[in-house]
N, C-alpha and C positions, 0 to 999 in steps of 0.2 A: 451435576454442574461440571462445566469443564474446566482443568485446573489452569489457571494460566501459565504463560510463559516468563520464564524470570527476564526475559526483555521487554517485558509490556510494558508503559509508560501509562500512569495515569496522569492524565493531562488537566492541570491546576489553572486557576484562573492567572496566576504569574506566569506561568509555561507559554500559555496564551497570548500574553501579552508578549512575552520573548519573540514568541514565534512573527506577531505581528509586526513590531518593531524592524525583526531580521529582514523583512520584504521591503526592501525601500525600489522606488522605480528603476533604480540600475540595477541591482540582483534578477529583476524581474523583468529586465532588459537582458540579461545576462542569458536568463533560461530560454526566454523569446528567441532567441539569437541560435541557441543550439542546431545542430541539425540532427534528423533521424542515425546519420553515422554516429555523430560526437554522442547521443541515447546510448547508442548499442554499443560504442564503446566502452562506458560507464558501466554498463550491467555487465558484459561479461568480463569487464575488470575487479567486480566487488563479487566474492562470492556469496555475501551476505543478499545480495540484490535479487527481489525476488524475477522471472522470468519474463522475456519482453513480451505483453499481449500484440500480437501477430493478428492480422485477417484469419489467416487457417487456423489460430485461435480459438478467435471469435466463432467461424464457421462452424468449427467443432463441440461446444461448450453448450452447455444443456441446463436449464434453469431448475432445484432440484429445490421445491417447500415444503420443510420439513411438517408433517402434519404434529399439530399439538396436543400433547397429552397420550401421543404410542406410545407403548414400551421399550420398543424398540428405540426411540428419543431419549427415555430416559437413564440417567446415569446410576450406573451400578453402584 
């Protein structure tokens, strides 16, 4: 099993509801409104943020299932 990350968040039915609330139509006008610059400059302003999926991205990226029950799968 993989161990998680101490920033994992397990997500409660109040978190949920947080999360829900937080989206009112102007937030969500807000983000609408963004442009592809105002994105990319958010991401490489946070180093926390993970990488912008790009076309040459996509182009490159390879669908990869893991088969179940190899050993190679399983955790040491």
């Amino acid at each position: 099993m993989t161990k998680k990350s101490p920033d994992t968040v397990q997500v409660t039915p109040e978190l949920l509801a947080e999360a829900v609330a937080w989206m009112t139509p102007e937030r969500l006008a807000a983000f609408d409104a963004m442009t592809d610059e105002d994105i990319a400059a958010q991401i490489a302003s946070n180093p926390d943020a993970a990488p912008e999926l790009t076309d040459e991205w996509f182009e490159n990226a390879r669908l990869v299932i893991p088969l179940k029950g190899r050993a190679s799968n399983r955790a040491a």
